[in-house]
C-alpha positions as CSV (number, residue, x, y, z in Angstrom):
1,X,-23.8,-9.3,-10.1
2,X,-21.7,-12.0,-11.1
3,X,-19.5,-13.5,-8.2
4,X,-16.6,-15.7,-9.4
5,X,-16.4,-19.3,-8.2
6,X,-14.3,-19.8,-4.7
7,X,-10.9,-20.7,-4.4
8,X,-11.2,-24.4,-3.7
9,X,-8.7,-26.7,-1.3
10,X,-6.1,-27.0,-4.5
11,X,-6.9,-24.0,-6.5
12,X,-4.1,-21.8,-7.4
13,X,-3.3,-18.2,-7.0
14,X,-1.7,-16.0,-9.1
15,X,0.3,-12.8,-8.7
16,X,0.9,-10.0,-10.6
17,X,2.1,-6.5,-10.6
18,X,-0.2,-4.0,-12.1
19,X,1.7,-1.0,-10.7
20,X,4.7,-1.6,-8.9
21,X,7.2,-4.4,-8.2
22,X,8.7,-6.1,-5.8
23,X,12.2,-5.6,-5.5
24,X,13.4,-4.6,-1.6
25,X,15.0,-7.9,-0.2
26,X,12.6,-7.6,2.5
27,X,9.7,-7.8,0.3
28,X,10.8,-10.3,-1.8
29,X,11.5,-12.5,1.7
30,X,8.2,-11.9,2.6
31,X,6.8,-13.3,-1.0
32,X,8.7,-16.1,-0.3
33,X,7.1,-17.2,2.8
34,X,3.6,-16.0,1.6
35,X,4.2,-19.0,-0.9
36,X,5.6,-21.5,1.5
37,X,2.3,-20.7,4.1
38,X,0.0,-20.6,1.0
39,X,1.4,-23.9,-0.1
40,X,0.4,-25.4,3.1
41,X,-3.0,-24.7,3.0
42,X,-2.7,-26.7,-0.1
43,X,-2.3,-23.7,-3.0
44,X,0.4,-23.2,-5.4
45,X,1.4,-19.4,-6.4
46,X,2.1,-18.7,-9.8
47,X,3.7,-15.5,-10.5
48,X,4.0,-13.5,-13.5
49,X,7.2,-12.4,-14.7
50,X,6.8,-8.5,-13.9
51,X,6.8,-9.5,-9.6
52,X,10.2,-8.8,-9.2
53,X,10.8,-6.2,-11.6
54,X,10.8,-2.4,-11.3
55,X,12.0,0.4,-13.5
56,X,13.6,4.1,-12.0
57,X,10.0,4.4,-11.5
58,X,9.2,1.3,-10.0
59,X,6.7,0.3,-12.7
60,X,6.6,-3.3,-13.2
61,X,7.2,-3.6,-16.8
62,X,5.4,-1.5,-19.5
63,X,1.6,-0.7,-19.3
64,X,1.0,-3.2,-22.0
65,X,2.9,-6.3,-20.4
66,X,1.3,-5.6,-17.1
67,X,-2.4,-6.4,-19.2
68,X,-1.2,-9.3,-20.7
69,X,0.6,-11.1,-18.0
70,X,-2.9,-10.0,-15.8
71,X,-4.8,-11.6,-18.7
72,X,-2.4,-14.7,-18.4
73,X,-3.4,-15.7,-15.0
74,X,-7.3,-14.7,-16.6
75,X,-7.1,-17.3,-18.9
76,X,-4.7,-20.2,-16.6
77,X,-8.2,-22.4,-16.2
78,X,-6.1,-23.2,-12.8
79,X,-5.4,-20.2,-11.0
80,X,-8.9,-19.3,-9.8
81,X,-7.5,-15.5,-7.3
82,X,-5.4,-13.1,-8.1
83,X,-4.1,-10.7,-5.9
84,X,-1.7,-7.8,-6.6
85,X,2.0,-7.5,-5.5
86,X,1.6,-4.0,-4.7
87,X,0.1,-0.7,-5.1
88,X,1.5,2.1,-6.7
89,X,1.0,4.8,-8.7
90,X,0.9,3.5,-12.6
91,X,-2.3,1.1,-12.6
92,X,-4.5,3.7,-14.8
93,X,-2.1,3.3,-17.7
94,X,-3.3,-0.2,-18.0
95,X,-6.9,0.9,-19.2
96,X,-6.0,1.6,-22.7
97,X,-4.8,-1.8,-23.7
98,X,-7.3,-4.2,-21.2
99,X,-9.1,-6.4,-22.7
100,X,-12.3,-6.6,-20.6
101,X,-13.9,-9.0,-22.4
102,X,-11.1,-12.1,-21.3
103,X,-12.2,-11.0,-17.6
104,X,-15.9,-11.4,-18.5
105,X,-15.3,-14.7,-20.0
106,X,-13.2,-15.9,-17.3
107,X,-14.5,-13.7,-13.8
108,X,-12.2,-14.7,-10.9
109,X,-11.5,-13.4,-7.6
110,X,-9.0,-10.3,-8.0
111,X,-7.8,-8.3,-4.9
112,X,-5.8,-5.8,-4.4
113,X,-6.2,-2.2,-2.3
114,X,-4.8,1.2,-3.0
115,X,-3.7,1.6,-6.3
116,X,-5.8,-1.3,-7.2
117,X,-9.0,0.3,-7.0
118,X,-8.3,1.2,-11.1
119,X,-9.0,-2.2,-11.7
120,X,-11.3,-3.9,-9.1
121,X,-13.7,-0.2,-9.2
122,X,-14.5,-1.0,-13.3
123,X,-14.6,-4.7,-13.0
124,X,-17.7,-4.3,-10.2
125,X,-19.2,-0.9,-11.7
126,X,-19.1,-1.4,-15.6
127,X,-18.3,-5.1,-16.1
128,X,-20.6,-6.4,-12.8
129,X,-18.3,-8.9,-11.8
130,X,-17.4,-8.7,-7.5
131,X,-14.2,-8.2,-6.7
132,X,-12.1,-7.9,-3.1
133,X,-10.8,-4.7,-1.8
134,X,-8.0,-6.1,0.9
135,X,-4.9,-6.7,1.7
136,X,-2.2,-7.3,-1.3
137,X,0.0,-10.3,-1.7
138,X,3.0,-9.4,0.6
139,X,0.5,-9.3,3.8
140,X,0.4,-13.4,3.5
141,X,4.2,-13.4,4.4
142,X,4.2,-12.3,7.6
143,X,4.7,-14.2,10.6
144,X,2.2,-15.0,12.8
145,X,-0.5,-14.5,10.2
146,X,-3.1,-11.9,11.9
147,X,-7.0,-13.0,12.2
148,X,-7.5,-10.5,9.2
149,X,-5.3,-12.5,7.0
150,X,-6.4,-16.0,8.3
151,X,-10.7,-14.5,7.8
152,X,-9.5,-12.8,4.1
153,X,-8.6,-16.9,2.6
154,X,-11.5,-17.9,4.3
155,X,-13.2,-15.3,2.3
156,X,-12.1,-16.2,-0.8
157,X,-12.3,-20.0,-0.2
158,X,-16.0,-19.7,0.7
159,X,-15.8,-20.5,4.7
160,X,-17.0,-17.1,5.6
161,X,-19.5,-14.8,5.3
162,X,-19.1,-12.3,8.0
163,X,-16.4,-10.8,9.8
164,X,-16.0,-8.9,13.2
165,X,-13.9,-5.4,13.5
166,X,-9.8,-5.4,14.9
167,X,-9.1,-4.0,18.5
168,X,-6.1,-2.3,17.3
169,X,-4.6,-1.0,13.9
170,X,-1.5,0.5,12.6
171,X,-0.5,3.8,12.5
172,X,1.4,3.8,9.5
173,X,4.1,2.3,7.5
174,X,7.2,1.1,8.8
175,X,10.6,0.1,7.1
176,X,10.7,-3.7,7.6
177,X,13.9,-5.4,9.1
178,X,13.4,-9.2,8.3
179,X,10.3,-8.8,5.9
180,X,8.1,-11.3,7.8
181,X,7.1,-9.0,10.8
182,X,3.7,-9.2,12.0
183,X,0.9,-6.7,12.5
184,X,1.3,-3.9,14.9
185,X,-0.8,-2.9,17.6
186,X,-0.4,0.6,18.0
187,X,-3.5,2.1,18.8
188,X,-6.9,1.5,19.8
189,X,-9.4,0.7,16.9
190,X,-12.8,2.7,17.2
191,X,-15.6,2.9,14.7
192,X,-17.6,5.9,14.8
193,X,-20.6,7.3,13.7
194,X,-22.1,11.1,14.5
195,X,-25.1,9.4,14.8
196,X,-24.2,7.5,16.9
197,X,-24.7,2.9,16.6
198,X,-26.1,2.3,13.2
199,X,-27.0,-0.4,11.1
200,X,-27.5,-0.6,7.5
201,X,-27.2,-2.1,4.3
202,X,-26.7,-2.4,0.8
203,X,-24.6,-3.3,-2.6
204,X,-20.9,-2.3,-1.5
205,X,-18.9,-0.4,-3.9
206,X,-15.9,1.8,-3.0
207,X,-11.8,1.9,-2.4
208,X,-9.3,4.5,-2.6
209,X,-10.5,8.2,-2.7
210,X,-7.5,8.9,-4.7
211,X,-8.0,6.6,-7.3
212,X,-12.0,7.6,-7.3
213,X,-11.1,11.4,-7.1
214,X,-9.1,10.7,-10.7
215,X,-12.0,8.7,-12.3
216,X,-14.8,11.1,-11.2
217,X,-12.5,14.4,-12.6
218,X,-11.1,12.7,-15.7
219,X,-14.4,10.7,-16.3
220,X,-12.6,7.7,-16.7
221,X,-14.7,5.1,-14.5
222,X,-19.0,5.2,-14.7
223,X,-20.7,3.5,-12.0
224,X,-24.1,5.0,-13.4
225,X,-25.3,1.8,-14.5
226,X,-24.4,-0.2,-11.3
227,X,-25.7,3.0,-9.0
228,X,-29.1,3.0,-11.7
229,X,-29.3,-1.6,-11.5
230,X,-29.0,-1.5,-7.2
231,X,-30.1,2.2,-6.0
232,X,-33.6,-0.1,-5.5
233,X,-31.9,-1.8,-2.8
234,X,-29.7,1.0,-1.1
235,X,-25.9,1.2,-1.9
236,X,-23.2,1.1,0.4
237,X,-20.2,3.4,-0.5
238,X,-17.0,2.7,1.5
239,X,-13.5,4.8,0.6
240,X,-10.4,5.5,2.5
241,X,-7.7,8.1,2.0
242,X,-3.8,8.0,0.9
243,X,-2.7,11.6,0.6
244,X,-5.6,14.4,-0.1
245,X,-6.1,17.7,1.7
246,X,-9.5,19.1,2.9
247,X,-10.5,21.1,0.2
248,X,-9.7,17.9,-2.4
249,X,-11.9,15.8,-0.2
250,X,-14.6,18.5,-0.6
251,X,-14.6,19.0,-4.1
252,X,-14.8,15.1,-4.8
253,X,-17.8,14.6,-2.4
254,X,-19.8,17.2,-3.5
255,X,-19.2,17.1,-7.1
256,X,-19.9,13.2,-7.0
257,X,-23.2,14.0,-5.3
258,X,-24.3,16.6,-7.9
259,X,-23.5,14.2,-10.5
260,X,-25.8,11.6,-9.1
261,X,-22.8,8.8,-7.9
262,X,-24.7,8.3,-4.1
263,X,-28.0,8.0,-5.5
264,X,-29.8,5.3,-3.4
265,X,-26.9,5.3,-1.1
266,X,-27.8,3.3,2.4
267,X,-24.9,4.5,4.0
268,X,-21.2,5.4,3.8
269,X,-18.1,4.3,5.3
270,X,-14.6,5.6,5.9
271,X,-11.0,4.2,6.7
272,X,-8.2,5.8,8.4
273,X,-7.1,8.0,6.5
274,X,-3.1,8.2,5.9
275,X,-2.2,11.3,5.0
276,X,-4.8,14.2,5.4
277,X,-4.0,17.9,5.6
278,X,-6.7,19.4,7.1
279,X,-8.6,19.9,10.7
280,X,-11.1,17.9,11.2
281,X,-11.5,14.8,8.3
282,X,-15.3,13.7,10.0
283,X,-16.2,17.3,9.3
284,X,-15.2,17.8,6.2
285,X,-16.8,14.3,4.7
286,X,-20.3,15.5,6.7
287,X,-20.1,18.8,5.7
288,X,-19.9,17.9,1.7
289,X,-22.3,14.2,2.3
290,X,-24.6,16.9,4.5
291,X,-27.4,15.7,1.8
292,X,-27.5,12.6,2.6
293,X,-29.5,11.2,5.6
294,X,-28.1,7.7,5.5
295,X,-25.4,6.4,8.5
296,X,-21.9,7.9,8.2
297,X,-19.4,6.0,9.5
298,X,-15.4,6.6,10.5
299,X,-12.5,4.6,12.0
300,X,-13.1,1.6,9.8
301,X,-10.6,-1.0,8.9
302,X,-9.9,-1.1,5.4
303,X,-7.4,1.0,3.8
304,X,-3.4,2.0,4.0
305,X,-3.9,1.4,7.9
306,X,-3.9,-2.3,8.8
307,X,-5.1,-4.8,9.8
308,X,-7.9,-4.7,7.0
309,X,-11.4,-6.2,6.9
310,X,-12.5,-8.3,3.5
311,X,-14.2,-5.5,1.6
312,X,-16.4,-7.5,-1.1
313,X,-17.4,-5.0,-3.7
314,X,-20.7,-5.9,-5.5
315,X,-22.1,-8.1,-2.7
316,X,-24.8,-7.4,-0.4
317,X,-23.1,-5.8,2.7
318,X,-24.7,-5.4,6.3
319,X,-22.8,-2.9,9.2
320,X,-24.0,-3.6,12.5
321,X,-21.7,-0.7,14.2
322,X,-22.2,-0.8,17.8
323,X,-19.8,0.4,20.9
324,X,-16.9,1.1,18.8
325,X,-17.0,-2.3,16.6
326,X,-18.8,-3.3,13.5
327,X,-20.0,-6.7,12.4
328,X,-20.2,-6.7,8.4
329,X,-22.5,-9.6,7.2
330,X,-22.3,-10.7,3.5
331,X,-24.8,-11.9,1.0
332,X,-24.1,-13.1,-2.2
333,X,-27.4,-11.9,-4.4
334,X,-27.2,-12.0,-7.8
């Protein structure tokens, strides 16, 4: 696994939109002060030119400008992270014209969650190169920054290597007023597990069940050669729902297991889901993983529910889940 260097104390970081843009006057107010608080800490932003765009669909620009102003801030030798302006629905049309082999030469940090998986899923399972599955750029903007946003730079800077769970989490999205608003605490934050406190380990790989659901039925993305290089040393798979019903969730798990994507899994772990029609979402993911007698584990924080722990896919990953709250450990193995 290649990791990409750490942002250092004048690195800079670039944005781009891979999906959607940025045009709500709230948002773009919050990008504004994500820059002037990032400039603090001593790191210039340099944003592409699709940020601020948006067609009636709210893509950025077309699929092939999104790849080349994303392989712009690839080859800028001085913008060592990137991180998304949004999520969206429009990502996978960049796979046609990427040029995987820029990214290769040039590996650097690139985060991003929801939509993002397209991108961050293939760099880490075909191209072996970690990436970050957290918050996207807007969550820097907001005023006071939250622990998860202070731990995330400390991540990607190279201060931190392990991270404890939230007490509280969002229950959903809100329209904004000012743009900078803070996180909310609206409800009680409990990890979970049927079997109770776990602990386990292994390569993390994962992100939005959405996104993974589209490249395990159109078999656009192959993790069989990162699942057949680090099944040795138990894999961690971690996913989180936008919108999918029971029987969608079912299908996906089950199929993915036949098809050999968990094989050497150490353990799985799930986010709030969003939106889910169905009874009882811990059922259904044990019901369909019932194969697998590795630690299954709910509530977590990462996903469309904030705040959001620093997901590193491709690194070595440790949950310690004990009394409703998970230390998660990092090591950086090759």
């Amino acid at each position: 696994m290649r990791f990409p260097p750490f942002l250092s104390s004048s690195g800079k970081i670039g944005v781009t939109a891979p999906s959607f843009g940025v045009t709500d006057p709230t948002d773009i107010a919050r990008f504004v002060n994500a820059k002037k608080r990032l400039a603090e800490r001593g790191h210039e932003v340099v944003e592409t030119p699709d940020v601020y765009k948006a067609d009636e669909k709210g893509r950025s620009a077309p699929s092939w400008q999104r790849v080349d102003e994303l392989l712009s801030l690839l080859r800028d030798p001085e913008v060592q992270y990137i991180v998304s302006a949004k999520g969206g629905d429009y990502q996978i049309e960049m796979l046609r014209f990427m040029e995987w082999d820029v990214l290769e030469r040039n590996p650097k940090w690139m985060q991003g969650y929801s939509d993002n998986t397209v991108l961050l899923f293939k760099a880490t399972v075909e191209h072996d190169i970690a990436t970050i599955y957290g918050g996207n750029f807007g969550d820097y903007g907001m005023e006071p920054w939250h622990r998860s946003i202070i731990e995330n730079l400390e991540f990607v800077e190279g201060k931190r290597k392990e991270q404890e769970s939230f007490p509280f989490h969002e229950e959903g999205f809100v329209d904004r007023v000012i743009g900078l608003e803070g996180m909310r605490e609206e409800a009680k934050t409990e990890w979970s597990s049927p079997s109770g406190d776990v602990s386990f380990q292994g390569r993390l790989i994962g992100g939005c069940m959405d996104v993974l659901d589209w490249f395990y039925r159109r078999r656009t993305g192959d993790p069989s050669e990162f699942v057949s290089k680090y099944k040795g040393e138990g894999i961690v798979w971690y996913m989180e729902t936008y919108d999918m019903d029971y029987a969608r969730v079912s299908r996906m798990l089950n199929g993915m297991a036949d098809d050999g994507w968990f094989e050497g899994a150490a353990g799985f772990v799930f986010g709030r889901p969003l939106f889910f029609k169905g009874d009882d979402y811990v059922s259904t993911v044990c019901d369909a993983l019932s194969g697998f007698d590795v630690p299954k584990v709910f509530g977590a924080d990462v996903g469309h529910k904030a705040p959001r722990m620093t997901f590193i896919n491709g690194a070595m990953a440790r949950f310690d889940v004990s009394m409703g709250r998970c230390t998660l450990s990092y090591r950086y193995d090759a």
